[in-house]
N, C-alpha and C positions, 0 to 999 in steps of 0.2 A: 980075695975073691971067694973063696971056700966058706967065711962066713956071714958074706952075704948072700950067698946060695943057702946056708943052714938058715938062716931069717927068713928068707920066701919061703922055703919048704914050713917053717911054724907059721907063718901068715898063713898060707894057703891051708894049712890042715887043719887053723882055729876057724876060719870063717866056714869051713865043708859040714865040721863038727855043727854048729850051731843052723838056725834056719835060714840064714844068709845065703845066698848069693854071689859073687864077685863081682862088682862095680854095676849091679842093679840097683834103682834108686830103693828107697825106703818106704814103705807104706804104713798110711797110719788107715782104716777106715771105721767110720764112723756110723752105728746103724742106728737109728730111733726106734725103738720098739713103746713108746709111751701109747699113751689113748689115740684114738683115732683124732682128735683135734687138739693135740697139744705137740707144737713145734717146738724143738730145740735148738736152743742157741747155744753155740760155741766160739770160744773167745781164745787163742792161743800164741804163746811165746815160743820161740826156736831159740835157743841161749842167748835169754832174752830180750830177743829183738820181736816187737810185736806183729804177729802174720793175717789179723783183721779178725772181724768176727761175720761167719756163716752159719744159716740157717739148713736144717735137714728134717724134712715133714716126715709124720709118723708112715711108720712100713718102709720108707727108705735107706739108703746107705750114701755117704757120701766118700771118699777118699782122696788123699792127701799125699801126694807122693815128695820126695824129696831126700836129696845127696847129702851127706853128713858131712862137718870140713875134716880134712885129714888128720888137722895137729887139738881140735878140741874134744873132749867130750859134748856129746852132742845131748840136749836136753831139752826136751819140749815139755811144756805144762800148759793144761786145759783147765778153762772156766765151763761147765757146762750149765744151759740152766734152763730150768721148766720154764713153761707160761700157762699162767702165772703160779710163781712158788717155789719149792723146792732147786738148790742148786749144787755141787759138788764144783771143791778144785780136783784136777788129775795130775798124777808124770803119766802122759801118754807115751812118753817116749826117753830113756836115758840109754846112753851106752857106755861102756868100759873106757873105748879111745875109737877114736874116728880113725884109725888105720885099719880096721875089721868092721866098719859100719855102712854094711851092701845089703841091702835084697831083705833087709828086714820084717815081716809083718804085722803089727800090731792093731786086732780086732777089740775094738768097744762097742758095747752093748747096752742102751741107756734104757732100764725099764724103770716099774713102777717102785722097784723095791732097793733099788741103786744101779750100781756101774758096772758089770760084766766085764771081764778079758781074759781072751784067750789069743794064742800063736796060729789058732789055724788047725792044728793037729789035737787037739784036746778041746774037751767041753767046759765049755767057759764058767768062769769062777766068778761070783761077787767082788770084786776090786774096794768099792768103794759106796758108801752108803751118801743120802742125800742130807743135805744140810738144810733144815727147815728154819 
């Protein structure tokens, strides 16, 4: 019994450390910062099983929320793409292990000059450049 109590106590103080949550879903959100008339499509996989493809108009945000499974790494990967032209693949999202995978946030930033992400708490970094 004694080390399943030392086990909870690391569970609970790896998820406090990090931007997590406990057993809050995941967010992914998604903001278009392109031109005022160029819509963004997004196409994405959750360990890959495929989750459809939505659209998000410029000056918008769209968000994505969702429960990671307990026993997988959890990995999502995005298609993003101009209209018309330019596109990026992303991991919008990987984790260590689905046993600390709560409350996560992950911010993207689609401009003219590529992919943006940040956590939220920081000013967002170029990620990923567009593929022409």
């Amino acid at each position: 019994m004694n080390h399943l109590s030392c086990i909870l106590f690391v569970m609970v103080l790896c998820v406090e450390l990090g931007n997590a949550k406990p057993f809050a879903p995941n967010r992914l959100y998604f903001k278009n910062s392109l031109g005022p008339t160029n819509d963004l499509k997004i196409h994405c996989t959750f360990n890959k099983r495929d989750l459809g493809i939505f659209f998000v108009k410029p000056g918008n945000t769209e968000e994505f929320r969702f429960h990671g499974t307990f026993s997988l790494k959890n990995i999502i990967d995005c298609s993003l793409y101009q209209k018309p032209g330019p596109h990026a693949m992303i991991r919008a999202f990987k984790s260590s292990s689905g046993a600390f995978d709560h409350g996560k946030r992950n911010y993207w930033d689609a401009r003219e000059d590529g992919i943006y992400f940040t956590h939220g708490k920081e000013v967002p970094k170029l990620e990923y450049k567009w593929i022409i």
